[in-house]
N, CA, C and O atoms as CSV, one atom per row, in Angstrom:
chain,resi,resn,atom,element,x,y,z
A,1,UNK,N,N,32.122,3.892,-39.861
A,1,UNK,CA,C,32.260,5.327,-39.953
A,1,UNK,C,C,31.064,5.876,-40.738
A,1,UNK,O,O,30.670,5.463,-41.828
A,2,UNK,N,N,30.496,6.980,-39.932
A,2,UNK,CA,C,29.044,8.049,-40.471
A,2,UNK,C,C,29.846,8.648,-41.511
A,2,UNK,O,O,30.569,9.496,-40.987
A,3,UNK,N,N,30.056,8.568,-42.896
A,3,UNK,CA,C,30.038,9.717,-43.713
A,3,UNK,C,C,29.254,10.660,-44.581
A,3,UNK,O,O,28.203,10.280,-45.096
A,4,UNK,N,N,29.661,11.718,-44.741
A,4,UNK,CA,C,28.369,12.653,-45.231
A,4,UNK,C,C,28.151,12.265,-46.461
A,4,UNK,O,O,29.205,11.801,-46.895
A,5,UNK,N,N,26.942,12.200,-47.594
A,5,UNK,CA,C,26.940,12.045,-48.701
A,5,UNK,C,C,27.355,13.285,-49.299
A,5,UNK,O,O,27.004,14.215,-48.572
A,6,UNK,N,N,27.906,13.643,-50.239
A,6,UNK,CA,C,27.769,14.087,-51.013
A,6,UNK,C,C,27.788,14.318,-52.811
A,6,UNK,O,O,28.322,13.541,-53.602
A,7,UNK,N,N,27.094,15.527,-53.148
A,7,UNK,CA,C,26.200,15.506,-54.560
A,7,UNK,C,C,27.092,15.259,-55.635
A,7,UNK,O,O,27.377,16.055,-56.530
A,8,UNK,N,N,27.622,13.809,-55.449
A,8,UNK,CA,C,28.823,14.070,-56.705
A,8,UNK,C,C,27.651,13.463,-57.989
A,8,UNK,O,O,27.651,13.826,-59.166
A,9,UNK,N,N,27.003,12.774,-57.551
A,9,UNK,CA,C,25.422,12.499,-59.027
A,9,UNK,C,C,25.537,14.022,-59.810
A,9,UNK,O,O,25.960,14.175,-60.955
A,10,UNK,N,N,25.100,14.997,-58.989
A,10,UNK,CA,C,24.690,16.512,-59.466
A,10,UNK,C,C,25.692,17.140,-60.219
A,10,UNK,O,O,25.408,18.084,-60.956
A,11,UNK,N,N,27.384,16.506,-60.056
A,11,UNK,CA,C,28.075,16.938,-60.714
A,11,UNK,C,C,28.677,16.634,-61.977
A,11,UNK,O,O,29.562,17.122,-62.680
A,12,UNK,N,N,27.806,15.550,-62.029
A,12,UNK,CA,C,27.896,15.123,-63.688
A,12,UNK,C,C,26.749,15.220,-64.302
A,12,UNK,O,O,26.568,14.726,-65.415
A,13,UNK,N,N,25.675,15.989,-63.524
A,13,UNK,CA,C,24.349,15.872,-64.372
A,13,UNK,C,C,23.809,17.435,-64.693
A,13,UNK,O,O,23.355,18.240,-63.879
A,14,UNK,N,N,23.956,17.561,-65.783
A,14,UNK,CA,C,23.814,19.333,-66.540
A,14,UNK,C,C,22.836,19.346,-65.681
A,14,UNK,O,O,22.386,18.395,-65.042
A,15,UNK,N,N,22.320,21.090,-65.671
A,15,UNK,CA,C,21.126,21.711,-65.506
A,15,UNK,C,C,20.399,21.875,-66.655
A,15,UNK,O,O,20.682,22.503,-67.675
A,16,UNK,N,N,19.094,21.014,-66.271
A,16,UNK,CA,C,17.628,20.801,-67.447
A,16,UNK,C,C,18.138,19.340,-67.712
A,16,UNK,O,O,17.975,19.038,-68.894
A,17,UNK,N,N,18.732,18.301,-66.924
A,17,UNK,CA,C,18.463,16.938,-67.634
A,17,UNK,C,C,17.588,16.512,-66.578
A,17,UNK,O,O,16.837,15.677,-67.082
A,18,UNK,N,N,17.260,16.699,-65.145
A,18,UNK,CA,C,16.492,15.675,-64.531
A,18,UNK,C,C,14.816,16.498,-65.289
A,18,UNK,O,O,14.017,15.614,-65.596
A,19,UNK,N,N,14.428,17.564,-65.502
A,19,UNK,CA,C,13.699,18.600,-66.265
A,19,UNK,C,C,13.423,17.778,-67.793
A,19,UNK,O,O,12.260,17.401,-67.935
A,20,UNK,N,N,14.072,17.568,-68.572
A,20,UNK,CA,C,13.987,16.777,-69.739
A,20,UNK,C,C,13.573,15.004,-69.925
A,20,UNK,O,O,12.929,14.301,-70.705
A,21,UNK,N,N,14.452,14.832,-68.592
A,21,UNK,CA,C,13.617,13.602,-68.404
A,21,UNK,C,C,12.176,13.545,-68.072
A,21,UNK,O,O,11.310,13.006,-68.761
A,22,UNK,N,N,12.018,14.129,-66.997
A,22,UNK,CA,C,10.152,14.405,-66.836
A,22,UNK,C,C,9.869,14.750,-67.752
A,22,UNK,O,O,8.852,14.090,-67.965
A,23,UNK,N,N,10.107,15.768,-69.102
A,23,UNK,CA,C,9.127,16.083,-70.395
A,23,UNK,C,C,9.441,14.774,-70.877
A,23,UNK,O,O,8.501,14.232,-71.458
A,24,UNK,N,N,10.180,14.313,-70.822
A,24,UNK,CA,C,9.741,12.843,-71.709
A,24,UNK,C,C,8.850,11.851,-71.150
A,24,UNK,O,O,8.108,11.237,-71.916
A,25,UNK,N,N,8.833,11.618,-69.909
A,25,UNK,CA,C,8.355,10.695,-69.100
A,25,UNK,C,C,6.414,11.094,-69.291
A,25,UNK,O,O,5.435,10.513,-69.758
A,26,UNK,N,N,6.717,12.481,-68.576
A,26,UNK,CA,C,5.333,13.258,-68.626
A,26,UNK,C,C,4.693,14.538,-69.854
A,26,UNK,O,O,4.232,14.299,-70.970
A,27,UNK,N,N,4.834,15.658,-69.304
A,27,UNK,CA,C,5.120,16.605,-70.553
A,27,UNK,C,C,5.903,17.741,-69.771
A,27,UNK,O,O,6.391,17.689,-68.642
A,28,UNK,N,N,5.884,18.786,-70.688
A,28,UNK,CA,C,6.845,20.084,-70.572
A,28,UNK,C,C,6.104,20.578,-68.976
A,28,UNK,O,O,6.584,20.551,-67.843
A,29,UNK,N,N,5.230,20.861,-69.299
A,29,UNK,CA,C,4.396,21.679,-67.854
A,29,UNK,C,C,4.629,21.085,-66.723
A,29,UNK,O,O,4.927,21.879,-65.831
A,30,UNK,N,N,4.604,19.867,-66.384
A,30,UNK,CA,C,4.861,19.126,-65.224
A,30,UNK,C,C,6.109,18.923,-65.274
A,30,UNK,O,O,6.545,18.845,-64.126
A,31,UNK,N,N,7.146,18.760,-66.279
A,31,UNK,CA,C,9.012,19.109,-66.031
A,31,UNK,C,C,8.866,20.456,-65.233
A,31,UNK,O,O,9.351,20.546,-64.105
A,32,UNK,N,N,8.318,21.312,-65.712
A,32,UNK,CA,C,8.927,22.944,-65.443
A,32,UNK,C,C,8.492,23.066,-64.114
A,32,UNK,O,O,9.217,23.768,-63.407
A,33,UNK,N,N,7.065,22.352,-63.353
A,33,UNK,CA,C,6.769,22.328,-62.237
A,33,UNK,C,C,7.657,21.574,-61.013
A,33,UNK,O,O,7.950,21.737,-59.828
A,34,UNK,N,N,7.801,20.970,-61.732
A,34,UNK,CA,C,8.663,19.598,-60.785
A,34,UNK,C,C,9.998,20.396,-60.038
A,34,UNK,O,O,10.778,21.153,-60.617
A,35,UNK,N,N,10.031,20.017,-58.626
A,35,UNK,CA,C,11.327,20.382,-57.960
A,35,UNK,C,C,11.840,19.433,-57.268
A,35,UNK,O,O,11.242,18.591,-56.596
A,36,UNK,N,N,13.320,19.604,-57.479
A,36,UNK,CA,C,14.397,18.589,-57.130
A,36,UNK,C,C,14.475,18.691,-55.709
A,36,UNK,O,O,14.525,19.784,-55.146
A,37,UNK,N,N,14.493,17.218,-54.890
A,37,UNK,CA,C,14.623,17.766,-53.612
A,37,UNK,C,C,15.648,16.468,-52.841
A,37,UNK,O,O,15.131,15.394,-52.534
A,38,UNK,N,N,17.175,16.757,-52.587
A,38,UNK,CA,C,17.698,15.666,-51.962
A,38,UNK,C,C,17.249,15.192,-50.318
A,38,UNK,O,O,17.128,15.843,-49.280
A,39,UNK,N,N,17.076,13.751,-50.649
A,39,UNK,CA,C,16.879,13.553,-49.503
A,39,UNK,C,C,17.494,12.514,-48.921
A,39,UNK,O,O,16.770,11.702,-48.346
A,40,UNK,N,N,18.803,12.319,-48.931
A,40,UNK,CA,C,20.143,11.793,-48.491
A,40,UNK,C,C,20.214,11.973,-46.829
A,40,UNK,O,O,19.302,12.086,-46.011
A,41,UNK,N,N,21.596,11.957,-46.668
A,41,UNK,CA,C,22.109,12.536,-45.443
A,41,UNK,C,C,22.742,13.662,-45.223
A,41,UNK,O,O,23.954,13.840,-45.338
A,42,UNK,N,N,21.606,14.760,-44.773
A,42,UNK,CA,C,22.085,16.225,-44.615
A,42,UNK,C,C,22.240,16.334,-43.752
A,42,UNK,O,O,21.645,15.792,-42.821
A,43,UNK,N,N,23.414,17.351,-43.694
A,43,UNK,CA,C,24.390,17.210,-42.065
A,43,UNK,C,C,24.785,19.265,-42.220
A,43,UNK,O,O,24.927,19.927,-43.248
A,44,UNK,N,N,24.818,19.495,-41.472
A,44,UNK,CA,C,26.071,21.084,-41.050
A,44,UNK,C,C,26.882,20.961,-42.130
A,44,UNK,O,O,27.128,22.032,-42.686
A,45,UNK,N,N,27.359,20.022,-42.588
A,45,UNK,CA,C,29.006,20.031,-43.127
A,45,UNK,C,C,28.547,20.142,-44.781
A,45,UNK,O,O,29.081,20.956,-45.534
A,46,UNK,N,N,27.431,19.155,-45.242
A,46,UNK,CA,C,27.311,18.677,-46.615
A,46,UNK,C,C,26.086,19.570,-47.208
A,46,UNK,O,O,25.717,19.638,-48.381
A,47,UNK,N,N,25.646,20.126,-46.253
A,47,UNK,CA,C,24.190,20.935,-46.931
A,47,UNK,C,C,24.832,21.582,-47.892
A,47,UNK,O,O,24.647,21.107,-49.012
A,48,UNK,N,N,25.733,22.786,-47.812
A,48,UNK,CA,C,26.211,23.521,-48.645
A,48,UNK,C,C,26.257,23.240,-50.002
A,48,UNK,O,O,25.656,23.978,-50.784
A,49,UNK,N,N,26.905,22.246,-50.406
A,49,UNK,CA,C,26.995,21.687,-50.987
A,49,UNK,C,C,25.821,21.241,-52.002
A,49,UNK,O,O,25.979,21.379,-53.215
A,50,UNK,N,N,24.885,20.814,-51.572
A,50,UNK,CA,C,23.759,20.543,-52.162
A,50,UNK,C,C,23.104,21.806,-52.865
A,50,UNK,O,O,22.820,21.996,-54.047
A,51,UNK,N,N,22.922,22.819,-51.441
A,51,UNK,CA,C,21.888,23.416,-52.228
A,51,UNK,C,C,22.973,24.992,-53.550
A,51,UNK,O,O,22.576,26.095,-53.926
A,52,UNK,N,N,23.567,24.666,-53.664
A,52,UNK,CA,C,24.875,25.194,-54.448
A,52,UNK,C,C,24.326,24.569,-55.940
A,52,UNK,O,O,24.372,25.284,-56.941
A,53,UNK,N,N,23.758,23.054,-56.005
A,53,UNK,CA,C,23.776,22.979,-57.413
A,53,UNK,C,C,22.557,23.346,-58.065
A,53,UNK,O,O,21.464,23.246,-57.508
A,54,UNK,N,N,22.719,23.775,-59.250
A,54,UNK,CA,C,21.499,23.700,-59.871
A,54,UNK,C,C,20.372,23.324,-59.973
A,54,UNK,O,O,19.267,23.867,-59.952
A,55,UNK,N,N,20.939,21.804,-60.150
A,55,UNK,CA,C,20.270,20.963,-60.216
A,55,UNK,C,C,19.223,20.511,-59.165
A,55,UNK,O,O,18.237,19.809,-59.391
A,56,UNK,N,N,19.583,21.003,-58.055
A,56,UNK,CA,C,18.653,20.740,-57.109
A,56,UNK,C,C,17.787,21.352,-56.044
A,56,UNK,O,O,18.169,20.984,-54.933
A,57,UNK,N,N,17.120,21.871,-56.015
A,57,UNK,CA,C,15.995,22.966,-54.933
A,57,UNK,C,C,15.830,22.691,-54.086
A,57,UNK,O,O,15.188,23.559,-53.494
A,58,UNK,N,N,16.099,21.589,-53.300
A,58,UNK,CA,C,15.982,22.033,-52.026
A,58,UNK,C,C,16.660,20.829,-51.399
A,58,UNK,O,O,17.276,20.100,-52.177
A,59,UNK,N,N,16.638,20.450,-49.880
A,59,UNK,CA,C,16.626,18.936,-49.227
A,59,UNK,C,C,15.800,18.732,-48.257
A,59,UNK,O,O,15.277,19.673,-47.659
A,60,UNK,N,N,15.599,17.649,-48.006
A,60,UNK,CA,C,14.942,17.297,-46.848
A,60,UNK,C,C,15.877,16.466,-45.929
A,60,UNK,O,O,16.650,15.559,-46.237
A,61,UNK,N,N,15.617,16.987,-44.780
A,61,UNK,CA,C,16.122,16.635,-43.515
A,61,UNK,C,C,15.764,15.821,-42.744
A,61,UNK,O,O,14.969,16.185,-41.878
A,62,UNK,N,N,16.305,14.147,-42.778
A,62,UNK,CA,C,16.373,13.234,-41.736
A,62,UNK,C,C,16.570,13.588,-40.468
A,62,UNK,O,O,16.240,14.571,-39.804
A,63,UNK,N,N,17.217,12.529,-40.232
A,63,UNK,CA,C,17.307,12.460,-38.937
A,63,UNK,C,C,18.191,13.398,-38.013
A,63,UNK,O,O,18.045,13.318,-36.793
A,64,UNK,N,N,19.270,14.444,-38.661
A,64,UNK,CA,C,19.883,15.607,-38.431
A,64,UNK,C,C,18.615,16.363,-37.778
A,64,UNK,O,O,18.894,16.917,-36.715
A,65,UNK,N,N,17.342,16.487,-38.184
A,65,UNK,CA,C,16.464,17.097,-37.558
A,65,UNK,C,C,15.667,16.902,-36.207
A,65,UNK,O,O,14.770,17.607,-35.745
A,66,UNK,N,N,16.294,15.646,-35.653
A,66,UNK,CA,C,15.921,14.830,-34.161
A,66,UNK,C,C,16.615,15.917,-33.828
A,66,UNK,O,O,15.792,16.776,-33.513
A,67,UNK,N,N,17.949,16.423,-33.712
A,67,UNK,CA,C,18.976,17.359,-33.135
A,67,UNK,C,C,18.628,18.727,-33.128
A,67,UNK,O,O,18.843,19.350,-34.168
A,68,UNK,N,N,18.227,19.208,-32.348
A,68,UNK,CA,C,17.602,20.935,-32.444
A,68,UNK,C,C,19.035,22.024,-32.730
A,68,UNK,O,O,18.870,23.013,-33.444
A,69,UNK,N,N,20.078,21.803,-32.260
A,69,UNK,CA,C,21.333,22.481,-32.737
A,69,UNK,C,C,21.805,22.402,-34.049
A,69,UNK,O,O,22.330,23.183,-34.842
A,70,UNK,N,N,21.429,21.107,-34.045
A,70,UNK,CA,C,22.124,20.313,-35.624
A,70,UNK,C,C,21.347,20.698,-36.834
A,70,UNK,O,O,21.936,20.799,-37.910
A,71,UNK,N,N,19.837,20.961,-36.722
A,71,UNK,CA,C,18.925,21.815,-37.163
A,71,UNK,C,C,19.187,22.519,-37.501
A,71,UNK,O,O,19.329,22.695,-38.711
A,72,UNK,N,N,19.463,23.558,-36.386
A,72,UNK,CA,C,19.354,24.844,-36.392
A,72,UNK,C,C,20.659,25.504,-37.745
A,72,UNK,O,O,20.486,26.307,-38.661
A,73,UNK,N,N,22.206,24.553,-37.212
A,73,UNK,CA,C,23.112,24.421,-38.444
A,73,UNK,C,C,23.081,24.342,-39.369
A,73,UNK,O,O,24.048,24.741,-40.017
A,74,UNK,N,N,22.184,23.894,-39.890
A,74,UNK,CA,C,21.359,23.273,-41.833
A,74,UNK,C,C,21.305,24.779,-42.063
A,74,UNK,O,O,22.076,25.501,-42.697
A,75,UNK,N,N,19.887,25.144,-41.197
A,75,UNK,CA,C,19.002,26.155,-41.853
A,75,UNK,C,C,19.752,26.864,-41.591
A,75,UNK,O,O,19.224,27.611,-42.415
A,76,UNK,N,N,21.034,27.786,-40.996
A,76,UNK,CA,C,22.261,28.402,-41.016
A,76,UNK,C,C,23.033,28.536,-42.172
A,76,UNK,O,O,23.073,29.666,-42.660
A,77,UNK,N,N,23.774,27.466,-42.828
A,77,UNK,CA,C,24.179,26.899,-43.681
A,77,UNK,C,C,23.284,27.242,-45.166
A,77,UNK,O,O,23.771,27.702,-46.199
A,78,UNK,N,N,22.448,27.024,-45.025
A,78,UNK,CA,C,21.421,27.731,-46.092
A,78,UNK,C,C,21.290,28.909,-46.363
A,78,UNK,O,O,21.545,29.374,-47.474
A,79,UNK,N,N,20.898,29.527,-45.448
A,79,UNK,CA,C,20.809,30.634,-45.288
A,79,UNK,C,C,21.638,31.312,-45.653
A,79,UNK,O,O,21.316,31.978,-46.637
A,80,UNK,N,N,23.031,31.520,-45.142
A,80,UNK,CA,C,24.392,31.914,-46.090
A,80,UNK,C,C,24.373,31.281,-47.459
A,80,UNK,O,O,25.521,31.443,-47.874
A,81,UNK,N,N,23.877,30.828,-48.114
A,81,UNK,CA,C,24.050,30.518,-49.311
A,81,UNK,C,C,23.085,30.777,-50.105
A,81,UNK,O,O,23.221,30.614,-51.318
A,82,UNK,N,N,21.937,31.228,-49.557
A,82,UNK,CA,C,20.821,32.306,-50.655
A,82,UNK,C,C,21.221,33.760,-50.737
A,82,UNK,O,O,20.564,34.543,-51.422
C-alpha cells in the first residue's frame, strides 16, 4: 500500500529550530536565508498539510509531477492555502 507521508517531524519541531540549527552549524545570515523545502511524497491529499506549517516553505514535487492532472491538484491545493 502507497501511503501519503505526512509532516508529523514538523509537528514536533517549533518554528526557528531548523533556523537555529543552521546559525549554529553556519551563522545567523545564512539561517535567515535558508528555506525549508519538503521533498517527500506530495500527493493532492498531503500537500495541504505541508505547506500549513511553519516550519516549512515550500515542496518539491516527485513523481506526482509525471501526472499533468495530479499536478495540476498540488498547485490547486496550494493555492487555496496562500
Amino acid at each position: 500500500m502507497n501511503l501519503p507521508a505526512l509532516p508529523l517531524l514538523f509537528l514536533f519541531l517549533p518554528s526557528g529550530v531548523p533556523e537555529g540549527i543552521l546559525a549554529k552549524l553556519y551563522d545567523a545570515k545564512i539561517a535567515k536565508a535558508a528555506r525549508i523545502i519538503y521533498g517527500g511524497s506530495v500527493n493532492p491529499i498531503n500537500v495541504a498539510a505541508f505547506v500549513r506549517e511553519e516550519t516549512i516553505d515550500g515542496v518539491l514535487v516527485g513523481h506526482a509531477s509525471v501526472n499533468a492532472k495530479e499536478f495540476l491538484k498540488i498547485i490547486s491545493e496550494v493555492i487555496k492555502k496562500q
